[in-house]
N, C-alpha and C positions, 0 to 999 in steps of 0.2 A: 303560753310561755315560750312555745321552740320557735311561734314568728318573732317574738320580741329577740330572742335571741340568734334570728337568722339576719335582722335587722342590726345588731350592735355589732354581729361577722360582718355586716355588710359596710357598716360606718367604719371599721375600723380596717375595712381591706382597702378602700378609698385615701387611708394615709399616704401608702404606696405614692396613686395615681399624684396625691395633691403634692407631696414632695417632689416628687421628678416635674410638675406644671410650676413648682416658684420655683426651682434651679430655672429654669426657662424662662419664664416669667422675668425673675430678676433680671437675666440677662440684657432680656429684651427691655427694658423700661431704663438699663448702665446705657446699653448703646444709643437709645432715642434721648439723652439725655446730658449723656456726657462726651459722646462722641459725634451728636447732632445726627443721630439717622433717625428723623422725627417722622419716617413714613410706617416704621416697625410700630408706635407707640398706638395705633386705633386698632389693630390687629389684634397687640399684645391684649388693650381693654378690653375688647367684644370678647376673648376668649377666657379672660377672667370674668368678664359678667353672666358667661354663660355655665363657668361653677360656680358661681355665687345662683344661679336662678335657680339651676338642679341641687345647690343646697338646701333653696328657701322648699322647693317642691316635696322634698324628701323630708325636712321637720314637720313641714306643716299633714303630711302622710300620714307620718309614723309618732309625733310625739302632739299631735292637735294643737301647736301653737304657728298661727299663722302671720307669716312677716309678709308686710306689704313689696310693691317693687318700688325704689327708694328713686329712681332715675327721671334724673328731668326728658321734656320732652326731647325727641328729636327735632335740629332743626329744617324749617321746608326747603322744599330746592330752591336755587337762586330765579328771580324773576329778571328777565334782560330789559332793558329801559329804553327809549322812547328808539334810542338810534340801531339796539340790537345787540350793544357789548352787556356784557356782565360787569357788575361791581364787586370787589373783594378787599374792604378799607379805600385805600386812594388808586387802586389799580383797575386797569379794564380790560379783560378776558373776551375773547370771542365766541369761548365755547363755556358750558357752564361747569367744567370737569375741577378746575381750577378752586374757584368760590365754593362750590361745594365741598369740595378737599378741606378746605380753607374752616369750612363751618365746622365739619364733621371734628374735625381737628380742636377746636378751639370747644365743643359742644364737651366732648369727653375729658378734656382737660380742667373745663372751669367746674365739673360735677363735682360735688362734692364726693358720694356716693362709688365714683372710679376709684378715690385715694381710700376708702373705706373697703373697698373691695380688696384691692391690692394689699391693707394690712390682714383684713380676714385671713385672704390666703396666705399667708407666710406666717400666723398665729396659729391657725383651726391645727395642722397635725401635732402642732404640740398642745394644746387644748386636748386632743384625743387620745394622747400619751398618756396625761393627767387625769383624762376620766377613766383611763381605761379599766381600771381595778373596781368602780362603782358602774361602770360599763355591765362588767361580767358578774359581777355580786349582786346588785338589783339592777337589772334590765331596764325595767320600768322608770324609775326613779333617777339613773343615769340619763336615759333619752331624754328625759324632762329638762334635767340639769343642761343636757348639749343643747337642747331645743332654745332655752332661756337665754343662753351663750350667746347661737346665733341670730338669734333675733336682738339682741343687746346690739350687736354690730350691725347685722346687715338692715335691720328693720329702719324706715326714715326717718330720720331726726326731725324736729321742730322748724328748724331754718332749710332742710328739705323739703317738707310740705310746702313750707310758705313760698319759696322759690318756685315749688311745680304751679300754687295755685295764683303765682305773678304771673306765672310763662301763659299759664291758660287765661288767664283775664287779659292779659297784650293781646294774645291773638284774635280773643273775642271780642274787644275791643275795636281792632283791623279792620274784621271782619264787619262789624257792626258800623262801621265808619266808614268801609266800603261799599257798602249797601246803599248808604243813607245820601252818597255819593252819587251812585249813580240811579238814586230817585227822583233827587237833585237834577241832575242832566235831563233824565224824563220827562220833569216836570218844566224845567225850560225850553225843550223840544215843544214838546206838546204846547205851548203859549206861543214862541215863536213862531212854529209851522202852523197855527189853526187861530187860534184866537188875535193874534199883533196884524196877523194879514190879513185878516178880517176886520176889522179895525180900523186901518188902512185902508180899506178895500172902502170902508162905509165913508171914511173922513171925506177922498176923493169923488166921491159919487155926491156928496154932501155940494161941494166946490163946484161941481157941474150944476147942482142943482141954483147955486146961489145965481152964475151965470145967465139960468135960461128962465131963473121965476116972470123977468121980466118981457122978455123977449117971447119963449115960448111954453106959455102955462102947462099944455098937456104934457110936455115934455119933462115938463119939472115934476109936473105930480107923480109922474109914470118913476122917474130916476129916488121920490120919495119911497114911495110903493115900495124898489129894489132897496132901500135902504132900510126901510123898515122890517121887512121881511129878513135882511142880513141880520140885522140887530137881534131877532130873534134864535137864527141860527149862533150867532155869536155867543149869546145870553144860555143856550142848551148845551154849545160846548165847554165854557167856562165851568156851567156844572157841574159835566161828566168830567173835568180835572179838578175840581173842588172835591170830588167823590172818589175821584185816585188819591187824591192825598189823605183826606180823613171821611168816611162816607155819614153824612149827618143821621143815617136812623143806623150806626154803629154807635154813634156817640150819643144819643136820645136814649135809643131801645134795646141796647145791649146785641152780644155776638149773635144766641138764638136766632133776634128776628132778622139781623143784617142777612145771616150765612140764607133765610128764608126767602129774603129780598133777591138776593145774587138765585137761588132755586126758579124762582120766576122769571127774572129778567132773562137765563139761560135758554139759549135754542135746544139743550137739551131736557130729556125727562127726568127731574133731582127727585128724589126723596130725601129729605133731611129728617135724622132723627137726633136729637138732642136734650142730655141727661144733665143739668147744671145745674145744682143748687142755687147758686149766687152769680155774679158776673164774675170772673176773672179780673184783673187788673187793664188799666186800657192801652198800654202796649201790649200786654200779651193777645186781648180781643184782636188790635191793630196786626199783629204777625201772623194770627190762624186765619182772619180774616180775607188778607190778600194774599196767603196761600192756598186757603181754596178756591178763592177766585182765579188764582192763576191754573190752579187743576182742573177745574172746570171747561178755562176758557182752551186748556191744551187739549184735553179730550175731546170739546166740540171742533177745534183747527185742524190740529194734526191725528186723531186718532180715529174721527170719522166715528164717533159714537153716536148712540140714540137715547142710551138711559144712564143715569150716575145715580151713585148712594152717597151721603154725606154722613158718620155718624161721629158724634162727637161726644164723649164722656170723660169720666174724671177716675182714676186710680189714686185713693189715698190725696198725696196732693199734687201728682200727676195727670196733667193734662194731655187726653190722647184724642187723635182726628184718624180716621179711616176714610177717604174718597175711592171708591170705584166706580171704574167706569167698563161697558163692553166691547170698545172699541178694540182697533186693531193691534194694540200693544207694541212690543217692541220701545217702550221709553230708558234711555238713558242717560244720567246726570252725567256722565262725562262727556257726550256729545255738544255740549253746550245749550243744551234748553233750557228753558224756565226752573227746571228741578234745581240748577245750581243756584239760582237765585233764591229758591225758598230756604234751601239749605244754610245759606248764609243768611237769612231772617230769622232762622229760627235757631243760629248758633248763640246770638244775641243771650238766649237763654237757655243755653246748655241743650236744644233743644236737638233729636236725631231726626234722619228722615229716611223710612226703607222701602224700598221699590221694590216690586213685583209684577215685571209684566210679560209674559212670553209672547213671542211670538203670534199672533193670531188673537192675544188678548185672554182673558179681561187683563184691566191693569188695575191693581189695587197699588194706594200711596199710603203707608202710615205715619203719621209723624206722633211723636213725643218729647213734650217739653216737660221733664223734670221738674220738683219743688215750684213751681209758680202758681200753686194754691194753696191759700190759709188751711191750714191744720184745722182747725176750729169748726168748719163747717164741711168738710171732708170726711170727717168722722179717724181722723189718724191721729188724734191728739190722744195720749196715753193719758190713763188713768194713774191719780196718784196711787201711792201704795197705801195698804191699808193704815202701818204706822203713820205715815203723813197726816190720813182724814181722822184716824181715830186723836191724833195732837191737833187737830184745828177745833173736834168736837168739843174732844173738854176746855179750852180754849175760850172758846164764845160759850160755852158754859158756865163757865166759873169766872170771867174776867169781869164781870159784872160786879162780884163781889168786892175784891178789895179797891174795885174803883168810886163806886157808891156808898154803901152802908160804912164799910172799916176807914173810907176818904171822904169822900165831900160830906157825904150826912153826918159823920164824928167832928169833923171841922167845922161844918154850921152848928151842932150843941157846943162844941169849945167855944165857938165867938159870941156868941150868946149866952151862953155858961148855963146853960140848960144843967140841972145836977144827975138829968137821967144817963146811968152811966151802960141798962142795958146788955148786949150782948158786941158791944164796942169796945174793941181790944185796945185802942190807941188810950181809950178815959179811964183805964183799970192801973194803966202805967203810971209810973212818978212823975209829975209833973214836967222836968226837966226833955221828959222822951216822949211826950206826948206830941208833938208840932212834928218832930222828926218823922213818927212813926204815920202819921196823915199823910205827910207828905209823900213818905216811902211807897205809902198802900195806892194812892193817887196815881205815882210812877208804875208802880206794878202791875194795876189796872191797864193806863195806858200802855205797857210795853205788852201785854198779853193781848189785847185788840189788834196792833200794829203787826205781832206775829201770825195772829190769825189771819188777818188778809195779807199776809207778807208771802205766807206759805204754798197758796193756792197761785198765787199771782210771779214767781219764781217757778213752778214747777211747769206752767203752760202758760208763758204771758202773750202770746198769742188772742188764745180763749178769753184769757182777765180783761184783756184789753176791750175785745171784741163783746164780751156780754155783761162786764161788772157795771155797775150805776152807782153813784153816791148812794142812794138807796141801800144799793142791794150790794154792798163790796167785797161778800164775798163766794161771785160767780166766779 
């Protein structure tokens, strides 16, 4: 009782502080506004968001109700284009101080969240005026009430979320299209430089050969010889880029055997150990894939290792990869290595990746791709509640009844006027409600079957999907 009420001294000594921050506040939001000194107006936000955070910090402490942070993302620095200026609308900056300004400016303004903040604060101290007499009368019961207040306001709206989860699908998007971009480029390097010049190489050799068949046969057969012998180098690199782009025993034999396949073919000593119920989806295979092979092939390049671990298992329906290796360590994604590359393959799918390498080694690489496995065979699909299975039981127990006996079998003695009237509730009625009541108990029937696979099949349609049969409809 005397924290809750060292807690409601403490809400209520913060009036002070939040009154004298909206005299300020205001001020600062008249000038950037009405008198165009729009440099005050990111200041003024950032310091209103940061009582808004320490408000969400302190409900969620003190009264267990916890408000999310409502804020779009921030936008990334400006990227300078081909000639070295910056873009900011139709302007061009040399340095990137500008465009930045420029975003940051435009980022807090179009928030929604900024103008929600700004009315909090110029509401909440008289909010606390208001509780204050259920403040100090029930402690408990107040903080709930102020808790409920603030998360009313500060917590993110509907067209909040939806906007944060545009901003993150744009950039993963980007991201994903930048990748795909430059495997693209890869893969036309890799043709142009190795296999078109070789090609080339054979066609020519061909033309000499056509010149000398007549003239001088050893010569010809000898320039065949080299041609044919190209055609097979041609024919192995062709492969080895057919197998950059999609590797055929990935697509045959699943991740297991490919990441097996890359264990052998490595100059290093792999252990692969791998926990997978089923296959993943074959992007997902395609992005763990050619992330481990590029871990692989950076620890045999750069890290001067001897031995890697590959292990690859599933959380719920999170897909996790562990590669280590013993090499000399020292990797990091911001120098520009391959790590940034994977990074962005596996952003495709929410995917993180954390490095661990000191100095002197080992280097462990983890990555984690979130949600990119079925619930269903993960073992993470929730059980219905019991009210649920105990309404599906009696359900397929009883829906037999008024679909058969009290419907169809009462309607076949009506059509045939059979006069056994039995334990057939429709043939006991007056004539006039007899048709009615078949048909009633028919519909009844049907609508109680339809809910019993309706019920199982809504609560995890995942699973329904994944294991129900005409048969058997209701896995």
């Amino acid at each position: 009782m005397l924290r809750r009420y060292g807690r409601v001294l403490a809400l209520l000594a913060l009036i002070v502080v939040q009154a004298a921050m909206a005299g300020v506040m205001s001020v600062m939001l008249l000038l950037s506004f009405a008198l165009g000194m729009v440099f005050l107006f990111p200041p003024q936000a950032m310091l209103v968001r940061e009582l808004a955070e320490l408000n969400r910090r302190l409900v969620r402490d003190w009264t267990d109700v916890t408000i999310e942070s409502p804020y779009l993302p921030a936008p990334p620095p400006p990227v300078p284009q081909a000639d070295g200026m910056y873009r900011s609308d139709r302007t061009l900056y040399k340095t990137p101080r500008v465009p930045a300004w420029n975003n940051r400016w435009k980022w807090l303004v179009s928030d929604p969240a900024t103008w929600r903040d700004e009315v909090w604060l110029l509401l909440d101290p008289l909010v606390k005026v208001v509780l204050a007499p259920l403040l100090l009368l029930l402690p408990g019961r107040g903080l709930r009430v102020y808790g409920l207040w603030s998360k009313k306001l500060l917590d993110p709206t509907a067209a909040s979320r939806l906007a944060g989860q545009v901003s993150h699908l744009q950039r993963t998007r980007n991201l994903a299209a930048d990748s795909q971009a430059a495997e693209m480029r890869r893969i036309e390097r890799d043709l142009h430089d190795g296999t078109q010049a070789r090609l080339v190489a054979i066609g020519m050799t061909l033309g000499a050969v056509e010149q000398l068949v007549e003239t001088d046969p050893k010569a010809a057969k000898a320039l065949l010889a080299k041609a044919r012998d190209a055609s097979s180098e041609t024919l192995t690199e062709l492969r080895r880029v057919i197998r950059g782009i999609h590797p055929p025993v990935l697509a045959e034999r699943g991740l297991a055997d490919a990441v097996r396949a890359l264990a052998m073919d490595s100059p290093l000593d792999v252990t692969v150990e791998v926990s997978l119920p089923h296959r993943p989806e074959a992007p997902v295979e395609a992005a763990v894939y050619f992330a481990v092979s590029e871990l692989l092939s950076n620890a045999a390049r750069h890290g001067d290792a001897r031995t890697a671990t590959v292990d690859i298992s599933t959380n719920a329906a999170t897909l996790r990869v562990t590669v280590t290796d013993d090499g000399m360590g020292g990797a990091d994604p911001a120098k520009g290595s391959g790590l940034a590359g994977i990074e962005r393959r596996l952003a495709a799918f929410d995917g993180v990746l954390a490095v661990h390498s000191p100095p002197g080694g080992p280097t462990t690489v983890s990555m984690e791709l979130p949600n990119v496995l079925p619930t269903y065979w993960t073992g993470a699909s929730t059980k219905m509640p019991r009210w649920k299975t105990a309404t599906v039981v009696i359900l397929w127990a009883t829906a037999w009844c008024p679909t058969f006996p009290q419907g169809i079998v009462a309607g076949i003695f009506k059509v045939f006027g059979i006069e056994e009237k039995t334990w057939f509730l429709a043939l006991h009625l007056p004539e006039p409600w007899q048709w009615p009541t078949i048909t009633g108990m028919i519909l009844l029937g049907v609508l109680m079957h339809v809910m019993a696979i309706r019920i199982p099949a809504t609560h995890d349609r995942e699973k329904f999907m994944a294991d129900a049969t005409p048969t058997k409809p209701w896995c």
